[in-house]
Structures are given as C-alpha cells and as structure tokens.
N, C-alpha and C positions, 0 to 999 in steps of 0.2 A: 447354747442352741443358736444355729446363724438363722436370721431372721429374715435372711431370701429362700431358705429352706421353708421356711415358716408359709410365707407369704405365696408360696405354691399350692397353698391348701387352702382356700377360701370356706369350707366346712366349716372349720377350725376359728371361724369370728363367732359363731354362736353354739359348738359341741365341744366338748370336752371327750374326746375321741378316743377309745381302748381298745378297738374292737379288730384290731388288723387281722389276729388269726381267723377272724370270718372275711371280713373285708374291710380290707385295705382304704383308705381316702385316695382318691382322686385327685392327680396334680393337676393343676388350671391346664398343663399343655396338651394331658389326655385328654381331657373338657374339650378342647379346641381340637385336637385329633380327630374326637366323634364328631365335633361339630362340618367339620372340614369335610369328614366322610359324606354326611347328609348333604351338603351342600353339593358336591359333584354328583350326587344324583339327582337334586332336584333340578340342577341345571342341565343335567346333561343325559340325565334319562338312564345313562347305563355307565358304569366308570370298571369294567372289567380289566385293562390292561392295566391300571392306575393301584387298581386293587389285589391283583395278583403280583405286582410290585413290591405292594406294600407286606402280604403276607411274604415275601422272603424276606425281604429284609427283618422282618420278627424274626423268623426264623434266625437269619445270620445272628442277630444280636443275642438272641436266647441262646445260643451254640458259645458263641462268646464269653458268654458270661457263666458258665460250667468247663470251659477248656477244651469246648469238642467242635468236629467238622461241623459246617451244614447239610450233610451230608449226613449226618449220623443223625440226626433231626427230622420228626415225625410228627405234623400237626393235626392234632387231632379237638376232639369237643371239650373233655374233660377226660380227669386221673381216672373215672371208672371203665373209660372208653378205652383208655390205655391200656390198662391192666386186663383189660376184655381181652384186649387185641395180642398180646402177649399172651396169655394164658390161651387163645385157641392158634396159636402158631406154631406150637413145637408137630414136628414130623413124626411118625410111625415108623419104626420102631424108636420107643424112647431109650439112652443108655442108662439114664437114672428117671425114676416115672413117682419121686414124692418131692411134695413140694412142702416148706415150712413158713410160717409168719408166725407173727406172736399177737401178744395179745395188747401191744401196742398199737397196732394197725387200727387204723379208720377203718369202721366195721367193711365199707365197701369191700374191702381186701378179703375177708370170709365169706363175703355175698361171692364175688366173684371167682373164687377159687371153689366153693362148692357147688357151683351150679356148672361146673367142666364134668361130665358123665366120667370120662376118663381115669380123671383122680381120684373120684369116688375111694373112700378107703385107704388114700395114699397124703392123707392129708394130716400135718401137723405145728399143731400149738407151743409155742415158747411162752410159761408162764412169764409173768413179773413177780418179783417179790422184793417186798418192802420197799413199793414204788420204783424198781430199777429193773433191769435188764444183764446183767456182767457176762463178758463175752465167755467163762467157761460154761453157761447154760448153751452157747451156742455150736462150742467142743463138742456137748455132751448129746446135742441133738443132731446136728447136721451129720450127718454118713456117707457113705459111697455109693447108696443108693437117692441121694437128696439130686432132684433135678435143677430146682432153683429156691432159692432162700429171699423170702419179702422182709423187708425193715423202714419202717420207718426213719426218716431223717431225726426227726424233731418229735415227740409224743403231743399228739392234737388235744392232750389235758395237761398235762402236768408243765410240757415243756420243755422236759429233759433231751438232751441229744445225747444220741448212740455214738460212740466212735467205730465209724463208717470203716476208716481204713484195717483196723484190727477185723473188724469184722470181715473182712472183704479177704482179709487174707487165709481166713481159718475155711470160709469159705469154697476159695481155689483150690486151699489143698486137700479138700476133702471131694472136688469133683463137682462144686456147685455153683452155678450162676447168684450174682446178685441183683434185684430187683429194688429199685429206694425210690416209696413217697417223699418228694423233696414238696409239698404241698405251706408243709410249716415253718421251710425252711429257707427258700428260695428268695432272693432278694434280700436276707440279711443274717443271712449265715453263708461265709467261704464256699465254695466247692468246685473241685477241681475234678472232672471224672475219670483222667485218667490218673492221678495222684493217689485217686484213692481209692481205684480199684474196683471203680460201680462197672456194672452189663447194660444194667438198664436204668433209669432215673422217668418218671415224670411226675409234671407240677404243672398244674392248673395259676392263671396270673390275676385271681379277682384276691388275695389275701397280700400277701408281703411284697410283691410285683405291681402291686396296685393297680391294675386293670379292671375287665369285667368279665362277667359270666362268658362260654362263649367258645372258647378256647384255650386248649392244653398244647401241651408238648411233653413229645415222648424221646428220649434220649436211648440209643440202639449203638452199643460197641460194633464197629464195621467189622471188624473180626465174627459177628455172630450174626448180624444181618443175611448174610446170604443163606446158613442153616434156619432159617425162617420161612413159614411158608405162609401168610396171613389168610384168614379166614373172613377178619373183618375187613374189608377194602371195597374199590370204588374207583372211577375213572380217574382220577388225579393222580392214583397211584399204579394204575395198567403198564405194567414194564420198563418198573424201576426195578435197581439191584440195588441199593442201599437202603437205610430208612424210611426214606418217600415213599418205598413201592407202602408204607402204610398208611400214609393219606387216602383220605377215604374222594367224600364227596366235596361241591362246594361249600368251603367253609364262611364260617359267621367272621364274615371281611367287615364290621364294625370292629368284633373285636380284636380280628389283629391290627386295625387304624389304633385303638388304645394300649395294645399290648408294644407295639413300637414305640408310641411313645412314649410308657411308663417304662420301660426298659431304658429307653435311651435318659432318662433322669436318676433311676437307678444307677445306670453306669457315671453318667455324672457327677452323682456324690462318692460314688465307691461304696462297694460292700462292703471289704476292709473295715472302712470309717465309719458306716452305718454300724459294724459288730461293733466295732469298738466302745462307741457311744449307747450302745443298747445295753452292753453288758455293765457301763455307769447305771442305765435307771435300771436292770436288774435288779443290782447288788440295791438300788437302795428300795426298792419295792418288795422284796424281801425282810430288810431289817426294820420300813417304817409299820408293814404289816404286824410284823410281831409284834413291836412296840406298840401298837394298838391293841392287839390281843388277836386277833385272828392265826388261826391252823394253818398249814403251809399244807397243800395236799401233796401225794407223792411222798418219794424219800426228802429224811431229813436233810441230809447234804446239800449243800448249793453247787455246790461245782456240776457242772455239763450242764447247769442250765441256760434257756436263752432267756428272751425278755418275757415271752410267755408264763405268767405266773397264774396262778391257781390257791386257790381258798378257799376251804369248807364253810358252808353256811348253810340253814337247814332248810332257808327259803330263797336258794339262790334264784328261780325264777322270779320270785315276785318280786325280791329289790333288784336286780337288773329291770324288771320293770317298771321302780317306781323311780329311777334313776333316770332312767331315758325322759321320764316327765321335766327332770332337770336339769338336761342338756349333758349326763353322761352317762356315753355310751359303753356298757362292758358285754360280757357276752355269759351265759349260764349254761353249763352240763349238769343234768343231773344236781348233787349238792354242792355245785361248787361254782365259785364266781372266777372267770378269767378276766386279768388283767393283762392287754397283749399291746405295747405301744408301738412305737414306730420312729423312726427318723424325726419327725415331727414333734413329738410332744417330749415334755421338760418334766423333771421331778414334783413339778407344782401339778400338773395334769394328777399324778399318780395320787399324792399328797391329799388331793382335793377329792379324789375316789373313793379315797379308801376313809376318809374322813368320815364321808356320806354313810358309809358300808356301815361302820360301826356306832352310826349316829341311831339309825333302826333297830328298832327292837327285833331277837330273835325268837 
C-alpha cells in the first residue's frame, strides 16, 4: 500500500473503512475542493462563471475516464434520474417497445421502468440462478421485439461483474440497446464504452469515485442521441443535439467542485492499478473469510468477482452496527454483511473485520 495514497484519507487515522459500495472516503483534495467552493461564495457572493467551469471540466474528465466524448456526457442529479430520463425519451412509434433488466438491478431500475404507462406489459425479468447471470439466459430473453436491455455493471450485493462486452454483443444482434449501472463499478473497475459496446452508462460519484451525493452522469452513444427526444430537461439543455440537450436545471456545483476532484485522483493512481490491487485484497477476503467460517453469499466461484464481498450472517444489521461503535465501518443488506474496500485500505483492514464478525455471537 503506498502511503501517499494512504495519507489522502485523513478518515482513515481513526476508521477502519469498508464501506466504498455506499460511500466512498473522501480525498483531503475533495475536502479542499468543497472547501474552495464555499470560500468563493462567501467572498464573492456568487461564483457562477467559475462554477460552470468547473462542471465541465467534471464532465471532460468523467468522459475520459470511460473512453467517451464530452459531448456524449449528460449531467444530471443521480442514476435514478438517468434512467428516468432514458426511459421517457424514446419517440412514438417504438421499432421494438420491451424493455429487460434482471434481477440484479438496484431495485430503482423496476421502480423506474414500471412506472413508464407505456411499457406497461412489455416488461421483463432476467432471473439469477445460483447467484449468477450466464449470458445464454440473455440469448434466451432478449428478442427482436427487445427495445433496450438494463444490466448492471457490478451486482450491488454479491459483487459479481457481468461481462459487459458478450453481453452487448448478443444484444446488437438481436436489435437491442444496452443500458449499464456502472454505480458499483466506476472508479475501480476498466471501462471502455466503446470497446464494449454500452448505448448508455450512468454512475452517480459518492461510492467508488469518491465524491458526494449530488451528481450523476449519463453517458449517451452520439449515434442515438439525436433518436432521443427528452422529456425530463430544463434550460441548460434548451437546443442541444448531443447529450446535454439532457441537462436539466442548475446543478449541485458543490458537487461537481468534488467530483472534479475525486476524479482527477482517480485518474491519478489509475484504474488499471486500483483493479489490479483490489483484486489482491479480493482474493484474500474471500479465502480469510472462509477460513474463519463464514458463507460467501452469491455463487460459489470467485472468478468475475470485484472487491465487493458479501457474507451471510443472520444479524447482519446489528453487527455492522455494533462494529461501527468500534471504528469499522461495513455495510448490511438484508442478511448479509458487505465488505467493499478501496484503494486505501490493506489486507490488515479486512483481517481486522472480519475478525470482529466472527468474534460475536450469532
């Protein structure tokens, strides 16, 4: 672990921190970003030219760091606001009018796709089974009547990642848009979107991006941009033809001051290096779990997982909460404790967690 990495996190002198798939820690220079934001207003009353500024350049750098235009970039509040905005844009008459996600999706992805009158009826589910996904269920569902297909990057429990590009391909040739929560996956897993074939991408930057609440971004293949007709918009995006025309209103310019510069530290270590080293404390947060005694939740297999790890336990709520009384932090679904690290933290973090875990009674 280099310990200028380290020393980026001032959290991290009194927490034992696991919690990225909710949220992310805070670099000292994001700290100093927001604080920088407050400061030009306190001095200055109003910092609008400084701040629209600074949301492009978010913009530029989120576009960068997926392989795409800025121009194919769409800032918006949050992934539910996305997927809003997508889901009430396609024109009348549709050539294919069902849409599919599974059952991997962050529920928002059902919320928002059943509450379109539209699709009413046209709507369908990719089970899992035995904690996985395998792209022939996605053969066997996706059709010539499939308008657009949701998938998850990274599964928001288990951890698992889809491979995006197979999918994307069975996709096209069956006549379907792809749509990818990159929410779990963004800041430390690859991605490249035209490599691999996504339409659409967005991810919100308070988890693995390490920002805050506040602001998303929606990633729009320029090729389908102009078949869009937005529903949800707003002066900022009043006659654009690319992805902007989806900007809505004035956005929360604190958070693009943090998302610029947790982005611009991101890029700085590299994703690359961040996967590579995540997939070190994986592999061992997987095998010291076991060796403790604890259930892997999800498929048995390791392979396609990220650092997101997961483990049954019957009172996952109340030890992440008696955990937190001792400076670590994890996160609870339902019965199972996630362990989600980050760039930051060292197999001793994990080691020390998971120690805790099975020190209480179940």
């Amino acid at each position: 672990m280099n310990e200028k990495i380290v020393s980026q996190f001032p959290t991290l002198t009194n927490r034992n921190y696991l919690a990225s798939c909710s949220q992310g820690l805070l670099p000292a220079s994001t700290s100093d970003a927001i604080t920088a934001y407050h400061e030009e207003l306190r001095a200055n009353g109003i910092n609008w030219d400084a701040a629209m500024g600074m949301l492009e350049r978010a913009r530029e750098s989120f576009a960068a760091l997926i392989g795409a235009d800025p121009d194919e970039i769409a800032v918006v509040s949050s992934v539910s606001h996305a997927i809003s905005a997508i889901a009430t844009a396609f024109p009348d008459p549709l050539t294919g009018d069902e849409v599919i996600f599974t059952d991997f999706d962050f529920p928002t992805v059902a919320d928002v796709w059943t509450a379109q009158a539209k699709f009413q009826g046209k709507l369908h589910v990719i089970p899992s089974e035995h904690g996985k996904i395998s792209p022939a269920s996605f053969e066997d569902h996706i059709s010539e009547k499939t308008l657009l297909t949701s998938i998850p990057h990274v599964h928001y429990k288990s951890g698992l990642k889809l491979d995006i590009k197979e999918i994307a391909e069975i996709a096209h040739r069956k006549g379907s848009l792809l749509f990818v929560d990159a929410y779990q996956s963004a800041g430390h897993c690859p991605i490249h979107v035209k490599e691999m074939g996504i339409d659409f991408l967005a991810t919100g930057t308070r988890k693995y991006l390490l920002g805050i609440p506040g602001i998303a971004f929606l990633y729009i293949d320029k090729k389908i941009a102009d078949t869009l007709q937005p529903s949800m918009t707003g002066w900022l995006g009043k006659g654009k033809k690319d992805a902007r025309k989806f900007d809505t209103g004035t956005p929360s310019f604190i958070s693009a001051y943090a998302a610029k510069a947790s982005l611009d530290f991101i890029h700085s270590v590299g994703v690359r290096h961040i996967a590579a080293y995540l997939e070190e404390l994986r592999a061992f947060t997987v095998q010291y779990g076991r060796k403790k005694g604890l259930r892997l939740y999800g498929a048995e297999e390791v392979e396609n997982r990220t650092s997101l790890t997961a483990f049954f336990h019957p009172r996952a709520a109340e030890v992440v909460h008696k955990l937190q009384e001792k400076g670590i932090v994890l996160t609870a679904k339902e019965n199972i404790i996630r362990i989600a690290p980050h760039v930051y933290n060292t197999r001793q973090d994990i080691e020390r967690a998971i120690d805790e875990i099975v020190q209480l009674p179940e």
